[in-house]
C-alpha positions in Angstrom: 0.0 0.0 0.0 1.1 3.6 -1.0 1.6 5.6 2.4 -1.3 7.8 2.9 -3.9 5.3 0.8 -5.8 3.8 3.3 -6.9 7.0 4.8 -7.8 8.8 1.3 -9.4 5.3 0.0 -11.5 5.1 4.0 -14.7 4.2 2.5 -14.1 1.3 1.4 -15.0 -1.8 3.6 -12.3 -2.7 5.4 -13.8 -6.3 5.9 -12.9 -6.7 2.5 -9.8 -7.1 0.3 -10.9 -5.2 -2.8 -8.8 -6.8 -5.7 -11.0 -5.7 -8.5 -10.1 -2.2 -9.1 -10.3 -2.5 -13.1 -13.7 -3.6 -13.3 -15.4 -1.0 -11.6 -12.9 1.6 -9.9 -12.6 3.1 -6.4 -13.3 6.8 -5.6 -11.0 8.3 -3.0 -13.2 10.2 0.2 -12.5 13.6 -1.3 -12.4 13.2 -4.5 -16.0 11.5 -3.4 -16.7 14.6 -0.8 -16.1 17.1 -3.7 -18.7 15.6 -5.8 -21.1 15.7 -2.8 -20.6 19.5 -2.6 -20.7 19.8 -6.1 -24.4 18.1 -6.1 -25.4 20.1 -2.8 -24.5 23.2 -5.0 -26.6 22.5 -8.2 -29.5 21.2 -5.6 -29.4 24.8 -3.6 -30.3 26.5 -6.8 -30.6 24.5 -10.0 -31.6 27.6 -12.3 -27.8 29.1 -11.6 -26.5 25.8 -11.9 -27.2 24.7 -14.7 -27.5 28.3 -17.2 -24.5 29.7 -15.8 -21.7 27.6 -13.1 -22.0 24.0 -14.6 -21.3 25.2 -18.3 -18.2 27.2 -17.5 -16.9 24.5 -14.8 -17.3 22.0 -17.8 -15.8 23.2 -20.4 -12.7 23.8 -18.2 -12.8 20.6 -16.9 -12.6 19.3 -20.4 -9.7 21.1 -21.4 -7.9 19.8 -18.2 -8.8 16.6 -19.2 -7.7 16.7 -22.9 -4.9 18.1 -21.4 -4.1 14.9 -19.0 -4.6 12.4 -22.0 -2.7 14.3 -24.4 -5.2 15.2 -26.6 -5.5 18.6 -28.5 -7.5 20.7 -26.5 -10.5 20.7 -29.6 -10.1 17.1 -30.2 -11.5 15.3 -26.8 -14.7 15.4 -25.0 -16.4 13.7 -21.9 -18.7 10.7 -22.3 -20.1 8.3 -20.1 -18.2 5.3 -21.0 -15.9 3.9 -23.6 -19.0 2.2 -25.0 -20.5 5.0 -25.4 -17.4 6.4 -27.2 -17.1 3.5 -29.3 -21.0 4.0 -30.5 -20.6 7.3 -31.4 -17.5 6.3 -33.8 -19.1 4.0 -35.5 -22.1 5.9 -36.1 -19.6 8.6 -37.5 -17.9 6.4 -39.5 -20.9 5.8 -41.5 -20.4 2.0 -42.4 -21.8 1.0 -45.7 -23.0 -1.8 -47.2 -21.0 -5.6 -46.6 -18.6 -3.6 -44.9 -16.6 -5.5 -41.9 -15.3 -4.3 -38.2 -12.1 -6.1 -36.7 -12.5 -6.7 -33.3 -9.6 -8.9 -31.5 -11.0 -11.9 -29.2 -10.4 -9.8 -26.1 -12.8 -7.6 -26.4 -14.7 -5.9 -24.2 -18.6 -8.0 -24.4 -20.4 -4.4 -24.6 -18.2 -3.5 -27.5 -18.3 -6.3 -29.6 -22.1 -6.1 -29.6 -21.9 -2.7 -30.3 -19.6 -3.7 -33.6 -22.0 -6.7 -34.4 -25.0 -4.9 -34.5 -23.3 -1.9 -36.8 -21.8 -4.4 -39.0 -25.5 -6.3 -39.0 -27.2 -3.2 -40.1 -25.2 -3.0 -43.4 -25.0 -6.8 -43.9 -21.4 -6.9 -43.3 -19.3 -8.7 -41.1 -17.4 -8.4 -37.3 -13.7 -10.4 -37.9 -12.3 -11.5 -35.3 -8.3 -11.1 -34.7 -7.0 -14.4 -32.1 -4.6 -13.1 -29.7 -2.2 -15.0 -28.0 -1.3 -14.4 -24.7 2.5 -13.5 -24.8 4.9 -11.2 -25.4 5.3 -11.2 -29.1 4.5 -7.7 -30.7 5.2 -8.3 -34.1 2.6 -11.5 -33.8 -0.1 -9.4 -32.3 0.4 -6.7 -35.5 0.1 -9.4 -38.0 -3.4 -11.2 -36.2 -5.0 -7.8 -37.2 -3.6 -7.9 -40.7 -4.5 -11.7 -41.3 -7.9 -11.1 -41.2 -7.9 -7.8 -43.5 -9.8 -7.8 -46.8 -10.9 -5.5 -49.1 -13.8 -4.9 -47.2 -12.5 -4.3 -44.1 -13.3 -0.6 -43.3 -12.6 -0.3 -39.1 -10.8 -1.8 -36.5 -11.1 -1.7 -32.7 -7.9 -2.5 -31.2 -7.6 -2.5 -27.4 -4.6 -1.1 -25.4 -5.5 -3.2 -22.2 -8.2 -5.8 -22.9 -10.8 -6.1 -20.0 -10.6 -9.8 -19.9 -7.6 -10.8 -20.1 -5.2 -7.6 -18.8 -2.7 -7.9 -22.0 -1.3 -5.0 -23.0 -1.0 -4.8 -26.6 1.3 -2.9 -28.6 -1.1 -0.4 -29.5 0.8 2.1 -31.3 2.6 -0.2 -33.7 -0.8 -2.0 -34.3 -2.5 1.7 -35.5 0.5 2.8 -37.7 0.2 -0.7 -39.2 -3.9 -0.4 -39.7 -3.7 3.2 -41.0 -0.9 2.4 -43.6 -3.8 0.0 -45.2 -6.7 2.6 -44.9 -8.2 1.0 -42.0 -10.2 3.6 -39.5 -8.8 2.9 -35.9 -11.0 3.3 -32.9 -8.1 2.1 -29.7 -10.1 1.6 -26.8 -8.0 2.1 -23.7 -10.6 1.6 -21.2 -7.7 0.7 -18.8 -5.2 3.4 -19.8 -5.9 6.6 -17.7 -4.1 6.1 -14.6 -2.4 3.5 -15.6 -0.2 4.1 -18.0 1.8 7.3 -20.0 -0.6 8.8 -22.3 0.0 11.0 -25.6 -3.2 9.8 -27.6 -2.4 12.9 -30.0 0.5 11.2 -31.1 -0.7 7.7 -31.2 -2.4 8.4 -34.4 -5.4 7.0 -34.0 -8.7 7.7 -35.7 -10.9 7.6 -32.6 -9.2 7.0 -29.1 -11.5 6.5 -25.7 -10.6 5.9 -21.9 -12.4 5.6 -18.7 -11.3 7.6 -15.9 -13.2 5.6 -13.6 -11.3 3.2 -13.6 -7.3 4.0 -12.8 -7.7 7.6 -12.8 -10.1 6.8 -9.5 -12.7 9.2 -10.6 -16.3 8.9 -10.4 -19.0 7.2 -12.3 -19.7 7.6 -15.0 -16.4 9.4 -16.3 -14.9 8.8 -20.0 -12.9 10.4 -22.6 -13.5 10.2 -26.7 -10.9 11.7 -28.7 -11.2 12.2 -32.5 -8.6 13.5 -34.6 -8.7 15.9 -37.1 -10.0 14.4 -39.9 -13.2 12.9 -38.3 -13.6 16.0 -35.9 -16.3 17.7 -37.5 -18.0 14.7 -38.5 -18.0 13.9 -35.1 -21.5 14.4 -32.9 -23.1 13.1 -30.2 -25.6 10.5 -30.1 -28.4 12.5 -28.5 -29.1 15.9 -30.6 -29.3 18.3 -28.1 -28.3 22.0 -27.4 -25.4 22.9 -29.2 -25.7 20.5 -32.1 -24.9 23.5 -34.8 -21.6 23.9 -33.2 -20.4 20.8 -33.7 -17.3 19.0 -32.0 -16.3 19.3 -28.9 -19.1 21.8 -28.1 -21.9 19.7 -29.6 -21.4 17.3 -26.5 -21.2 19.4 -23.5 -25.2 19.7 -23.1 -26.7 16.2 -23.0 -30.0 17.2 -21.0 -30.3 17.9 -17.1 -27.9 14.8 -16.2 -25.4 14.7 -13.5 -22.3 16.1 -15.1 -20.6 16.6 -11.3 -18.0 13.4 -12.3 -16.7 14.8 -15.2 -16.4 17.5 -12.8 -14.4 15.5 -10.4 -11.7 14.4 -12.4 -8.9 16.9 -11.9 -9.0 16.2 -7.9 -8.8 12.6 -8.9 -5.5 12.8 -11.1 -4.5 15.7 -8.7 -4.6 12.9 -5.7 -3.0 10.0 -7.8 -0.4 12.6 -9.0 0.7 13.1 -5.4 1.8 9.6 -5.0 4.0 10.2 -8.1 3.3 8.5 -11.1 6.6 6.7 -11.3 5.9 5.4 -7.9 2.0 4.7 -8.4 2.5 2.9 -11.4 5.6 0.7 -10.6 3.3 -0.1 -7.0 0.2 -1.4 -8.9 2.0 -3.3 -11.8 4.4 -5.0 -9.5 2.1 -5.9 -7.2 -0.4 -7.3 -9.2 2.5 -9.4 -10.5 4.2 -10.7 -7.4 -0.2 -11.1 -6.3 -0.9 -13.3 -9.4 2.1 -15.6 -8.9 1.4 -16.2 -5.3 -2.4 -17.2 -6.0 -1.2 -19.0 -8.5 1.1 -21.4 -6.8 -1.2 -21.7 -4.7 -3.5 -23.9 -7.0 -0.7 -25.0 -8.7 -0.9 -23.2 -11.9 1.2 -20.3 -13.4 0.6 -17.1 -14.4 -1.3 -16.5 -18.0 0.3 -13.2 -18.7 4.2 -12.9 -19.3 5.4 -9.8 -17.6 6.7 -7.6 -20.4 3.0 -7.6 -21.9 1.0 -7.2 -18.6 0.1 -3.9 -16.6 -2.1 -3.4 -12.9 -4.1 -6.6 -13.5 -2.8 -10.4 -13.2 -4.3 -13.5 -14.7 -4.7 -16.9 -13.0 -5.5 -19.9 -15.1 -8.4 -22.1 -13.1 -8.8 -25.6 -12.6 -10.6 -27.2 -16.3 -14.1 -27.2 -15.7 -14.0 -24.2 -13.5 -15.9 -21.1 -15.2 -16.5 -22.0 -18.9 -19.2 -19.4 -19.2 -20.5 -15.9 -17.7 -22.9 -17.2 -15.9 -20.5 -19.7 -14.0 -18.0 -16.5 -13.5 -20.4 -14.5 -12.0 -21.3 -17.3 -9.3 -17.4 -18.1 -9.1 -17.5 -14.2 -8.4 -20.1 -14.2 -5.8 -19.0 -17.4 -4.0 -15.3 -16.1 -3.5 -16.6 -12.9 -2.2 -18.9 -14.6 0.2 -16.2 -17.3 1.4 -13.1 -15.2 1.3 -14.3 -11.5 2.0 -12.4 -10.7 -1.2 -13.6 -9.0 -4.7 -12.1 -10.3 -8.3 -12.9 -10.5 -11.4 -13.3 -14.3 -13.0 -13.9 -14.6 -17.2 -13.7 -17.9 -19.7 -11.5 -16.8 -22.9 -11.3 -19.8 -25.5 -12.8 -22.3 -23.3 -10.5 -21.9 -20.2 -11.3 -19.7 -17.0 -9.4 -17.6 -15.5 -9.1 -15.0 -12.6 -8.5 -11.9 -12.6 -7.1 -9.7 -9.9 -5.7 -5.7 -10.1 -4.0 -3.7 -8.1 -4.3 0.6 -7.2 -2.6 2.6 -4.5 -5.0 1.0 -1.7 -4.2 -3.0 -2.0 -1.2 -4.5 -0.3 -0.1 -8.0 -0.5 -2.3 -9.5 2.5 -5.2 -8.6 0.0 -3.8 -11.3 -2.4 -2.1 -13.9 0.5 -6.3 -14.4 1.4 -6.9 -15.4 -2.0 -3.8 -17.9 -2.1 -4.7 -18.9 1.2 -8.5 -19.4 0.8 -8.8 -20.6 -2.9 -7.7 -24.7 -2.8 -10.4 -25.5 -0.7 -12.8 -23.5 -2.6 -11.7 -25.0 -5.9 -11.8 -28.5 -4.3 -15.2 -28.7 -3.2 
């Protein structure tokens, strides 16, 4: 644990060992009080609120935020999730007829019905690049071009898939799309927080992040950034107030919602900046590691990820058998919450399951040693 974390991360129950960080986040107390006082404000008097301090607090919290990602300050704007961002490019990109979507086979489950049911509206196809777990850059490049043909017109190419945890060579995959004319849409759900960003220079078509997630900001908090050449193309998918003006002011007025976690994101990086982010990120990745390799020696297994392609979360093969679909992960979930007081993530990827667990600023390694100690017996009921 970073000194100082378990006082700023006091809410959460300390009954439990909360190993899940990547799934859903955890909001620091005043990063969390600040959003309460933000809410008690619009609540005093909603007319000023919303006409005059929310707009003006917005749009300076969006040029922060492009800011933090790297982003030109016209080219990124909030949005609920990276879902959401991946919608809106694909309804930008205008997909025609027979034309097909790569998606790898880590994919994000929201995402890849989001690219099925675009590609199913024009009668074309979702591809699907196989990536191997490992460390072998070049191979993870050439899935994505295997599976090219000459109707291939977009590709969604994760930086840190959600089930798995691999990083993937994210920059050399885009130069390597965009040389062929394919549009690239990276989501980096995983990225803020927990990783160096400089999304202007990744080249990317479309590029979108959660900050609720590593950033430790509240939900719902998201980033899409579009470059230059679909920038004006870009809008949001509910025609609101500011439609005419197009990107990025089209998006800041969605309706009367809560806009107070967009709000809160500065005070989240401000918090995680403290740590350093040297410090903060060499903390989570190597703990994660040294986390994943003690659970799984425990049932006898070794890690799924190899090091140099593997970030804050570690991957634990389970037993064959054990969690072959969602529905058996999300009781394997529940029952090793219940059991062990402890939260992870569990997924099956080809057949096998597997669990996950991360690591942020708050976890320490008696949060994993409960796992390692707890798990056999579970596993051998």
């Amino acid at each position: 644990m970073l000194p100082g974390a378990d006082e700023l991360w006091a809410d959460l129950d300390p009954s439990v060992s909360h190993c899940n960080h990547g799934s859903y986040g955890a909001v620091a107390r005043p990063v969390r009080e600040h959003r309460n006082e933000l809410q008690r404000r619009a609540e005093a008097n909603p007319n000023q609120w919303f006409r005059f301090e929310l707009p003006e607090r917005l749009e300076r919290a969006r040029q922060q935020m492009a800011n933090f990602i790297g982003a030109g300050p016209d080219n990124a704007v909030f949005v609920a999730n990276a879902t959401t961002a991946v919608n809106i490019a694909l309804r930008t990109v205008s997909l025609r007829e027979g034309d097909e979507v790569i998606v790898t086979d880590h994919v994000y489950g929201a995402v890849l019905r989001t690219a099925r049911r675009a590609t199913d509206a024009v009668g074309g196809t979702t591809r699907v690049a196989a990536i191997d777990l490992a460390d072998d850059k070049a191979a993870h490049v050439q899935a994505f071009l295997d599976v090219i043909t000459d109707k291939t017109r977009v590709a969604i190419v994760d930086h840190i898939a959600s089930p798995t945890g691999l990083v993937l060579p994210v920059a050399s995959i885009v130069t390597a799309l965009r040389a062929r004319g394919i549009v690239t849409i990276v989501d980096a759900a995983h990225a803020p927080g927990s990783r160096p960003l400089g999304v202007g220079d990744l080249g990317a078509d479309f590029w979108t992040g959660n900050f609720h997630k590593w950033a430790a900001a509240p939900r719902p908090c998201a980033a899409l950034a579009v470059n230059d050449e679909w920038r004006t193309r870009t809008a949001p998918l509910v025609a609101s107030f500011g439609l005419e003006d197009g990107f990025p002011a089209s998006f800041a007025w969605q309706g009367t919602n809560d806009y107070t976690a967009y709000l809160c994101l500065e005070p989240a990086v401000a918090i995680l900046a403290a740590f350093g982010w040297d410090a903060l990120w060499q903390h989570n990745d190597a703990l994660a590691a040294w986390g994943g390799q003690l659970i799984a020696d425990s049932i006898g297994k070794s890690p799924a990820l190899p090091e140099t392609a593997r970030g804050p979360m570690s991957l634990i093969p389970l037993p064959d058998g054990v969690v072959t679909t969602d529905l058996e992960a999300r009781d394997f979930i529940a029952l090793v919450s219940r059991e062990l007081g402890v939260e992870v993530a569990a997924n099956p990827w080809r057949g096998q399951g597997y669990l996950r667990v991360a690591a942020h600023a708050y976890n320490q390694e008696s949060d994993y040693d409960k796992v390692a100690k707890g798990l056999p017996a579970l596993l051998a009921r």
